[in-house]
Every structure is written in C-alpha cells, then in structure tokens.
N, C-alpha and C positions, 0 to 999 in steps of 0.2 A: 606407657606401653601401648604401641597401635593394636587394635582391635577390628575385626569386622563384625560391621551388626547385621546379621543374618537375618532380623526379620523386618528389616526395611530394604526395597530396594526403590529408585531413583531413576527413571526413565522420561525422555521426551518423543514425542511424537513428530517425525520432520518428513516433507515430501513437496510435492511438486503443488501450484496450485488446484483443488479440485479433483483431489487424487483418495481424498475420504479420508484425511485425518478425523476433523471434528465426529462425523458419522461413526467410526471405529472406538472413537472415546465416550459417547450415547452407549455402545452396546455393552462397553466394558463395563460402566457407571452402572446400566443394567442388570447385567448379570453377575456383577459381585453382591446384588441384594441393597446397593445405596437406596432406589427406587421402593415403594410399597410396591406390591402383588398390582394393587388396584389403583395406584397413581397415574395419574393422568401428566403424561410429559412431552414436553415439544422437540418433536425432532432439531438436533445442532445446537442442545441446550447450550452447550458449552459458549454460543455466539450468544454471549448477553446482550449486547448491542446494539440498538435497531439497525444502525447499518449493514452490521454485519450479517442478519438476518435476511434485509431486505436484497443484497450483493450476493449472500452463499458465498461471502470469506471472512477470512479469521484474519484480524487485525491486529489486536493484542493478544500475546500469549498469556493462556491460563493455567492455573494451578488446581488439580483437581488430589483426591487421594481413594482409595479403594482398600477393600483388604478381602486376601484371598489363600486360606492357608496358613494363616496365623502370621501374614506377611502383611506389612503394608508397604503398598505402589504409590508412589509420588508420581504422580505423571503429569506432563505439562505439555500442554494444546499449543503448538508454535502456529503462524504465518504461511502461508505456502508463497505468496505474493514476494514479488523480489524487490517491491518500494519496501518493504516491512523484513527484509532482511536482516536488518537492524536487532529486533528484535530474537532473533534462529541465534544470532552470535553469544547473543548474551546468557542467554538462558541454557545453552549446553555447559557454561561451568558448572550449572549446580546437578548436573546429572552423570550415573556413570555409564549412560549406558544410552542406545537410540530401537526406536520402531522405525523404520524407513520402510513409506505406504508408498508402493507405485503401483499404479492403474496397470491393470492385465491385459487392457487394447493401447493405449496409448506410449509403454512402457518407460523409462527415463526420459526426463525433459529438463529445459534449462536451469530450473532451481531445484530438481533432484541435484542438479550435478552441486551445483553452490553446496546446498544442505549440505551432502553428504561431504565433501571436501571439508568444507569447518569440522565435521565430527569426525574423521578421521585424522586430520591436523590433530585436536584433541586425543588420540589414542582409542576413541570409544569404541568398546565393541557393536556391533549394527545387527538386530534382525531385523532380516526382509521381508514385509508384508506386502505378496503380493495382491493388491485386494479387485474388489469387482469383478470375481472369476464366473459370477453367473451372468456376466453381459454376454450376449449372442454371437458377436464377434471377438470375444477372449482370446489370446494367444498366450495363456500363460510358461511355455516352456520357453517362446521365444522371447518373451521378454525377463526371463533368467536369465539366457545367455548373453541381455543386452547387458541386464545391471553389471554381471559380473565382468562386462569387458570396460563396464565405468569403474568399476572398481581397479582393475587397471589400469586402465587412462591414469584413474588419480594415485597409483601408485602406492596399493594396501600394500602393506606386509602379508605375511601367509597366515598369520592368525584373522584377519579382520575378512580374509578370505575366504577363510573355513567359516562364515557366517551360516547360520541357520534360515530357510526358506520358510514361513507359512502363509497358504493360501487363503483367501476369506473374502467374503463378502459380510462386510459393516452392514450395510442394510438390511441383508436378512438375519442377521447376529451368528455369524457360522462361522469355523476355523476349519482348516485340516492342514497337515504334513502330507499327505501324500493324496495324490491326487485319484488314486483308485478310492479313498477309504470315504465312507457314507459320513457326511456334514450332520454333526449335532448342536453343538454351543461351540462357545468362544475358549472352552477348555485346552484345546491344546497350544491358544496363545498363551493364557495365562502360564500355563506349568511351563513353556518357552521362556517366559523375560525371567521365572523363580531360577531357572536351570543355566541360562546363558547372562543374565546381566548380573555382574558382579554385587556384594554388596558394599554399602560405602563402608570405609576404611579412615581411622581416624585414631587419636589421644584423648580418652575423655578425661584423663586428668592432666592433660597442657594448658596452657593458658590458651585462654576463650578465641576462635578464629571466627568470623564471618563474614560472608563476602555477601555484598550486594550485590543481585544481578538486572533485580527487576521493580521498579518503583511502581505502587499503586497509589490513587488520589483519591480523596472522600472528604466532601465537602463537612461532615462533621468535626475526624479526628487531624486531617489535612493530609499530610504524604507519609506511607507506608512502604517499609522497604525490606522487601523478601530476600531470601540467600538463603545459602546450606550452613549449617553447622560443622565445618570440614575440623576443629577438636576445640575440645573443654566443653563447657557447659554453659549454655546463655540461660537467667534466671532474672526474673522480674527484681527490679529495685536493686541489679545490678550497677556498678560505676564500670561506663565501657569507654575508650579512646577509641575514635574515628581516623583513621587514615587511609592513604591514598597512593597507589603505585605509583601513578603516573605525577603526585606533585609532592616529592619527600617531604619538604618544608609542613607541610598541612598536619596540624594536630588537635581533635576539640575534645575535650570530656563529656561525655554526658551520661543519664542514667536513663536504664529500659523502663519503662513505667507499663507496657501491655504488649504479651507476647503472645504467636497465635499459632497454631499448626491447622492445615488443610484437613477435612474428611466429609468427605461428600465435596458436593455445592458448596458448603458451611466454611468460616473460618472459626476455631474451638480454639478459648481463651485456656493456655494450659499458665504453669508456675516457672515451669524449665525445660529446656529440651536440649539433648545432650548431640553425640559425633552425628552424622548421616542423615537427621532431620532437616527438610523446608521448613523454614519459620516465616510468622511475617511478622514485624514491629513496629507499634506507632507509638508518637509521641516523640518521634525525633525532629526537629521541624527543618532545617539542612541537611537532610541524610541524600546520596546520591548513589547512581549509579556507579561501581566498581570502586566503593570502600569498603573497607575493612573494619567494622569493629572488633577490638581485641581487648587483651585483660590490659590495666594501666602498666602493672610492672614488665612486660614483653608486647609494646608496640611493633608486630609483622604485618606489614601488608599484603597480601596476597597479590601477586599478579596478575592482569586483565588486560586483555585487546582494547586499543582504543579503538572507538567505535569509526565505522566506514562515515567519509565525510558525505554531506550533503553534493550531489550533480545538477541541480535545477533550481531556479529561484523565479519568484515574484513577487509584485509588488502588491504590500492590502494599504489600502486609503481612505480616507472616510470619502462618504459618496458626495460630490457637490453638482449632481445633475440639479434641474428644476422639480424634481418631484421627489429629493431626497427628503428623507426624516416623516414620511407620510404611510410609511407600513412598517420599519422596524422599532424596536425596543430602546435597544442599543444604539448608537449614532456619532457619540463624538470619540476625538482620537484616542483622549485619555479612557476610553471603554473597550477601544480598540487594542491599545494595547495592553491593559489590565489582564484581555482573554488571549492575548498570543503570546504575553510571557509566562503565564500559566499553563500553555499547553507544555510547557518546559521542563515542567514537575514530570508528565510522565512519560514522553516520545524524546527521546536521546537524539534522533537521527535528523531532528529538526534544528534549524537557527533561525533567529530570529533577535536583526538590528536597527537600532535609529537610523533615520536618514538624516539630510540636511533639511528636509520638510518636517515641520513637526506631525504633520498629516499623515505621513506615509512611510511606511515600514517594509524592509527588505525581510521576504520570508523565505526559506533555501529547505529543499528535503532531497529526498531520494530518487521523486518520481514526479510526474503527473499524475498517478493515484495517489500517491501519498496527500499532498496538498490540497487536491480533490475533497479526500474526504476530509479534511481538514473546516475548510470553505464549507460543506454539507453539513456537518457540525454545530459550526458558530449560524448560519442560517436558521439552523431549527432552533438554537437558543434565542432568537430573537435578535440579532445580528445586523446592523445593515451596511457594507462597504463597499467597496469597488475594487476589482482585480484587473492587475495589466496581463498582459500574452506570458507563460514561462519561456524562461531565457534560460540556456544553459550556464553553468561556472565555467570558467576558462580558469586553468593554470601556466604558468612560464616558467621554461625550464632556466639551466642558468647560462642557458647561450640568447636568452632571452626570446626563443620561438614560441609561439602561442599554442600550447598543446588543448585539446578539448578531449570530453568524454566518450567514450565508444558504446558501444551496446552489441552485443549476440543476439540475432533475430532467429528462434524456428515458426515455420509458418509451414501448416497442415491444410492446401487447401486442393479443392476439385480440379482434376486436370485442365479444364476448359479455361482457369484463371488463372492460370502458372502465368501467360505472356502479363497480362496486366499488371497484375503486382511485381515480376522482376522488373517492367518498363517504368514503374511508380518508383521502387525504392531505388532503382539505379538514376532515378532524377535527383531522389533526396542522396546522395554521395551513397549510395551501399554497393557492397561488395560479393558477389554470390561467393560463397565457400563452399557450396556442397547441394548437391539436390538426389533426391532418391526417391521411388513410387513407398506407399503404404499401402494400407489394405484399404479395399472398397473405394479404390478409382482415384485414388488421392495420392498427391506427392508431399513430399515434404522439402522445402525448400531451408538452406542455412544461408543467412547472411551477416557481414559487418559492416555495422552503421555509425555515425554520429549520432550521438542522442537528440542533440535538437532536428536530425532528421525525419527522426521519427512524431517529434510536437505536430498535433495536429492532422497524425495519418490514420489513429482510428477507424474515424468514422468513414472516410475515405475505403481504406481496406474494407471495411463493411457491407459499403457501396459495391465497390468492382468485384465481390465474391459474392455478392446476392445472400450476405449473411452466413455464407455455408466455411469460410477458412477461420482457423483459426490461429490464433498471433502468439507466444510468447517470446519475452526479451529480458534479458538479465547483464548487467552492469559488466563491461571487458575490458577496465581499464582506460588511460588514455593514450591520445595520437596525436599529432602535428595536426594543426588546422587542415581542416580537408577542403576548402570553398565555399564562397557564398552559396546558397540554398533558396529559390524562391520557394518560399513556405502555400502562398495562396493563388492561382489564376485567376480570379474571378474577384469584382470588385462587390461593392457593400450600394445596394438601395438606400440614400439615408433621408430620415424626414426634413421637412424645408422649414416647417414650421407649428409651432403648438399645437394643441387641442387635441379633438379624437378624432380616433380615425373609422372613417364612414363608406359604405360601400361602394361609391360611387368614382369617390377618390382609389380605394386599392382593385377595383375592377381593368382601370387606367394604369394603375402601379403593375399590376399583375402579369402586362405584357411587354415587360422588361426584363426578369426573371423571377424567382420564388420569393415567395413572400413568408416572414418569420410571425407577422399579426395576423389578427382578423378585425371585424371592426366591432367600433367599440371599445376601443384600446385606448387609454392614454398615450399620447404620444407629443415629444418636444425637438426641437431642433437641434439635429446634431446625433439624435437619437437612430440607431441602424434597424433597417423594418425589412429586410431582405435581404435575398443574395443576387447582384446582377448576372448577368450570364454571361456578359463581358468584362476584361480588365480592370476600367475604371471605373471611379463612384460617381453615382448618380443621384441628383436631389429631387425629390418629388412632393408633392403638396398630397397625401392621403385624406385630410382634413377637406378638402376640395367639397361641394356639392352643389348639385346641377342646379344651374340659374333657370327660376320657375317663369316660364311665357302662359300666352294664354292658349296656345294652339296645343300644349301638351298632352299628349292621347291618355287616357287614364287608364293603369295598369302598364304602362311602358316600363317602371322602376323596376318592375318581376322579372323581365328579360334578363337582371344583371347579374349573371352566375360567377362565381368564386372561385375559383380551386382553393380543396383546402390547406392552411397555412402550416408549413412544417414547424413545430414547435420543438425547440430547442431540450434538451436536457441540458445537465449543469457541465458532463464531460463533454458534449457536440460542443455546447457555446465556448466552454475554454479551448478545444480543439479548433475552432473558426476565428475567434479574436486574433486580430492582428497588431503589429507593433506601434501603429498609432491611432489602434480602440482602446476601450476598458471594457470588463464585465460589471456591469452595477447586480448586484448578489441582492435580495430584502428577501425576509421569510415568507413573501409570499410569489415575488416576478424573481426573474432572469432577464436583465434588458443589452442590448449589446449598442454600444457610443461611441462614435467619437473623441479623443484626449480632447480635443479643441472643440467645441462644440459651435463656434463662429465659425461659418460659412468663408468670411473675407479672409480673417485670421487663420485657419486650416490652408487657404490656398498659398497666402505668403509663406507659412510654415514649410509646405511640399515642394515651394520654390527653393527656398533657402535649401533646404535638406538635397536638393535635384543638386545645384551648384556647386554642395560641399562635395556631393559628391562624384562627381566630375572634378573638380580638385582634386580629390586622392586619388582617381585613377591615374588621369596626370602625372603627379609628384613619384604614383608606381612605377611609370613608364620612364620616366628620367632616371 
C-alpha cells in the first residue's frame, strides 16, 4: 500500500551561481538548533572544500538534514556553476520538491534557467526564494515578474505557477511573505517547504527500490553511494541485486554491510531505513551512479537521465621539461593515471582515456572550470604534469558535417565597454541575440557563441571591462562548424637558453613586451617568460649578464628598473597556452613551454604545419 511519510520532507536547493544557496543553507542549519548557542561556525560550512572555500562555489552537491516540527528536511546544497551541472541533474531524483534562490538585483540568469527547466522536466513543485532583498539596489517585484515569465518561457503547467514567493536575506538569517511585514527568522521559510513540498510517497512493504544518485569517496571505507529509499526497506546485512536502466544485461548480488542517514554535518550509522529517506551506503566497492539496488526476488531498475556528455578536453602528461621531477611528489604516468581514473569514483561528467602515448592521457569534462579545478586538485596533492591548450569535442552528424558545441553568453557590463566586448566576441564567431540597459549604468548584452570561442577570453574580458563586467555561459547545444578562430594576437617571449634569469638579461627582455618572471627564476630553453607585443615568438637569452671592463662606473647596475612581472594564475595560464605550448603544473610553479623545446626542431615543425596548411586550403578551393 502507498503511503506518504508526513514527517520527512526532501528538498534541494538550485539557483544561479552566487545567488546564496550555500549561505541560505548556514542559516537554515542555524536555526533549526543543529549549531550550539555558543558554536563557533564558518560561514558556507556547507563548502568543505578548500577550493570551494577559497572560489565562494559549490562544486559538489551536499547532503545536509535538519528538523523542524517534528519534520525532518533532507535538503541538498547543489552547484550553481554550469561545468558542475552535471551534478543539479542527478540529485533532483532523490527530491520531491526545489528552493529556487534568485538574487533580488540580478534576477534570473543563465543556470537559473538550466536549474529550473531539469526540475520542472521532473514535475517538482518550486519555491521561489527571492534572496538578498537587503542589497541597496534590490528590485524584488521586478524580478518576480522576471522569474514568472521564465516560468513561461519554460512552459509550467498552472500548478508549478501557482509557486509560493519568499523573500529573505541568507546572511542576515531573515524570511518574509510579504514584503510590508517586519523580518524575524527564517520561520516563514521553514513552515513554506512543511506546507508546499510534498511528502515522499512510497510502498514500505514492496520490495526494496534505491536509486543511486550521488557517489561519495573516502579513502578509508572507498566509494559510498547515496539515493532515496523510493519503497521497501534497506537494512543492514541485507542481500540486495544491483541493476542498471540504461544497461539490462548488468546484474550483481551483494550485501549492505553499513547504512547511514544525514543529520547535521554528521553521517548517523542507523539499522534500517524505510519509503522517503536519504541513505548513504558503504561497503559496496562497484556501486555507480544511476543503479538501482532492489530486493533479489523483484529486480526493477529505476529510470535515470543519462548524464550530459563531456564539451572540452585535454591532454595531462607527465612533465619531460629539464627541471621535471624536482618539486612534485608524484611524477610518473602510472601515478598519473592511478589519480585520474580515480577522480571517476566521484565526478560522472568527466572522461578519461589512454592514448597511443603511454605518457599521456586524453581528459574531456564539461568546462574550462571544471578541469581547472581538477589540475588545482592533483597540484595540491603533490602532483607534477603537464597540460596542453582545451580543445573542444566535435561531433558528425550522418551527412557527415562537423557540428561543434555552442554556448549562451549574458554579459552584465558598463556601458562604456558595450563596443569592445561585442568587437572581441564577434571576432571569436559570436552572435549578438539581444542587448538591453540594467540598472546602474549597465547593459546587458546576450549572445551565441562556440565554445572554443570563448577558451581563453576570461582574462581578456577582464581586461577590456577594467574588472567591472560580468560573464556568464551555459551549454546551447550544437551547430555546424562556424570557422577557424584565431585564438591568440600576440606572440610568446621564449628563453634561448638555461640557467637563471638575472636582471640585466630581463631589463633587455622587457622591451619587447611583458614579462611572466622576475629574476632569479629558473629558467631552460624552450621555456615561455613573456608575452610579445607582436605576432611572432621571440627568443631571448634572460640569463645574459654584463661583460665586467675596467672603466665601469660603480653603482651603474642600480640604474636597472623592472616593471613588475605579471604572474600568471592557474586559469590566466590555461587561458594564454596555445596549441603548440604545454602548461608544466608542480605543487609549487606554473611554467608555460613550448611542445618542442628545440629551437631548430620548432622551426621545421612551423614549417611543415605552414605547408600543410596551404595544402588544405588548396585541396578546399579545387
């Protein structure tokens, strides 16, 4: 007999990036009493992370639990990031219900819309939190009227319409319904998601259903794999069959040996847990994303989204500069790959394959962040490899045309930069779709792009808005090849040869264009120390220093001023690497190289490659 369990209800938290999911789920955690009175707690506990900490986003989605009412709230901290989409898909199975946080100045943005389309797809009911109503510039009525014409757009039904409003600022811990009424606590969200999210619904005497949505990794018990209990009852020292929607054939036995339910921070090792519960389970050692453990005698698998494919790839290598193997831990391939088919356990949206080098492995995700933080990762584990430039994926349709990825560009910037960034991305193949003013002097520009036209426009974009625009992009599908794309203007300073570099030498370098050293730096041939200010590469000897005469005036060497050397981050340098550098990664530099690091051998390389290609143009024209 289906049941609903009244005092569990199952919600996730979904919104745009930077829009105060995590901050909203701190005040919740707060005022349901998980905290002491006098606990001392770090804002965005929820970002265990260090990265995510150090960024201010949510990478992996978390499992948090609360009780309020004699109810308890499953709620689960998603992604705002659209590399990490991935993650938003999976984790709306195990909920019946969403918070969808939109910023009260910013209102709907490109992965509101994503979010919200998966959870509506899904059926789920949606409150709207509109949060940050005490920023100075708030417009929260007009950005009601935005959500609900997203709403719209993505084609609710009249129930998903008749959504519930609450206004709030996460930071100060405040809710209200209506916007006359005096801000106390987070009360009138809480009685919101008891009133409007259903509770889950389920057989707790069918045979056992659970669906995998979200795999955790713990270098103790190995891979844990969380899901809802949608009927029967999972009990420890159970005998449960594993199967799989998407491959019939797949069937394994195994038995639960430790089951665990959320509350607090905490995972609480319980005996059973029956219909509408998060569980997590370890002790399975091949358990995956979007199976099903069931009873033996009624193997059902549940059905599940195959997850969105990877848009980007690149290559990791082990590092064979001259100064490899002298600061990382880690270094040879088989370590190399040990730690990238491992990241497999708990990121879906990644690939990761041999090549014909035993050295080098093809790695594919969703993004240039995504991979990013990947690389930032193995770095701080002690790591040391080398990354090529991201390439996008191409697909062929079956008239055999080369389609590539697209992307939906909004960009929030000051009216003074409107011309520069339309004349930048209309270089990279984009497409203006829409431009409109916002508030405080600022437009908002839409456009569609190629994805690889965007590799490498960051820091660029950063540049020509003096910091002040802001970018987001979210995944549009694919198109027909749109055209070659020159990626870079400006060619690469590279050193001539060994040793360190000394002032005397990058004083001379410096009046060529910018420099990425200062001295004092190891540096080898073939190794990139700048950026020219013209087209092509230029070699220079940094190592250089002045031949001592006897007429030399003493205190002449003070004269020799510097500008100082822009140092790279770890996104600028992948954004600057070009298609025949590498990035050498070690825990402690970022160096940027040449593929070829021979001077003679680079130049026939650029020859051959110039030939070939004047050959295809050719062969096009015929």
């Amino acid at each position: 007999m289906v049941i609903q369990r009244e005092d569990v209800r199952n919600i996730a938290i979904i919104a745009h990036v930077d829009h105060g999911k995590t901050t909203l789920v701190d005040e919740l955690l707060k005022q349901s009493g998980v905290f002491r009175a006098n606990q001392e707690v770090m804002e965005r506990v929820m970002d265990s992370n260090d990265i995510e900490r150090e960024r201010g986003i949510t990478i992996l989605s978390k499992n948090t639990a609360i009780h309020y009412k004699n109810t308890k709230i499953n709620i689960i901290d998603t992604p705002g990031h659209a590399d990490f989409g991935g993650e938003v898909e999976r984790v709306l199975k195990m909920v019946n219900g969403v918070i969808l946080v939109v910023d009260a100045f910013e209102g709907p943005m490109p992965q509101t819309k994503f979010v919200l389309k998966k959870a509506l797809e899904l059926n789920l009911p949606v409150i709207c939190c509109i949060n940050k109503i005490d920023r100075p510039e708030a417009r929260p009525a007009e950005v009601i009227d935005e959500v609900l014409e997203l709403f719209i757009d993505l084609d609710a039904n009249d129930d998903q319409l008749d959504c519930p409003f609450v206004y709030a600022s996460a930071k100060s811990g405040i809710a209200i319904l209506d916007l006359t009424e005096t801000p106390k606590n987070m009360k009138p969200l809480f009685d919101t998601i008891l009133d409007y999210i259903p509770a889950p619904e389920g057989d707790p005497d069918a045979d056992t259903q659970v669906l995998i949505s979200t795999i955790d990794y713990n270098e103790y018990v190995g891979r844990i794999g969380v899901g809802k209990v949608d009927n029967g009852t999972l009990r420890v020292n159970q005998d449960v069959v594993i199967v799989n929607h998407h491959d019939p054939e797949y069937r394994k036995k195994v038995r639960i040996s430790k089951l665990y339910e959320f509350e607090g921070l905490e995972k609480k090792e319980v005996q059973a847990a029956t219909v509408g519960s998060i569980v997590a389970i370890s002790g399975i050692a091949d358990i995956h994303i979007g199976d099903t453990l069931c009873s033996p005698e009624n193997p059902v698998a549940i059905p599940f989204q195959k997850i969105s494919e990877p848009t980007i790839a690149m290559d990791f290598m082990v590092n064979d500069s001259p100064l490899a193997g002298q600061e990382g831990k880690y270094v040879t391939s088989r370590h190399l790959r040990e730690r990238l088919y491992r990241e497999l356990n708990t990121d879906v949206s990644l690939r990761v394959e041999d090549t014909e080098d035993m050295d080098c492995f093809k790695v594919s995700g969703r993004g240039e962040l995504h991979l990013s933080v990947l690389i930032e990762n193995m770095r701080r584990e002690g790591y040391e490899f080398a990354v090529s430039k991201a390439e996008v994926l191409y697909k062929y349709d079956e008239k055999g045309r080369r389609l590539e990825p697209m992307e939906q560009v909004l960009i929030d910037v000051p009216e003074e930069y409107v011309g520069a960034v339309i004349e930048k991305l209309g270089q990279r193949k984009g497409e203006m779709t829409g431009m409109s003013s916002a508030a405080g002097g600022y437009s908002r520009l839409e456009f569609r792009i190629p994805s690889r036209g965007l590799i490498g426009y960051r820091g660029e974009f950063l540049t020509d808005t003096r910091g002040n625009g802001i970018m987001n992009t979210i995944f549009d599908g694919y198109e027909e090849f749109k055209g070659e794309i020159a990626y870079r203007k400006s060619g690469s300073l590279i050193a001539y040869e060994s040793g360190e570099s000394v002032t005397y030498g990058l004083f001379n370098a410096q009046e060529r264009g910018q420099l990425f050293i200062g001295p004092g730096v190891k540096v080898y041939s073939g190794m990139i120390i700048g950026q020219n200010a013209k087209t092509d590469d230029i070699e220079l000897n940094v190592c250089k220093t002045k031949h001592l005469t006897n007429t030399r005036a003493s205190g002449s060497d003070e004269a020799l001023r510097l500008s100082p050397p822009r140092i790279l981050s770890l996104e600028e340098a992948l954004d600057y690497v070009d298609t025949d550098e590498l990035l050498e990664v070690t825990p402690q530099s970022l160096r940027l190289r040449k593929k070829i690091l021979d001077p003679t051998q680079r130049m026939r390389a650029a020859i051959r490659a110039k030939q070939q290609a004047e050959a295809l143009a050719k062969k096009n024209q015929a």
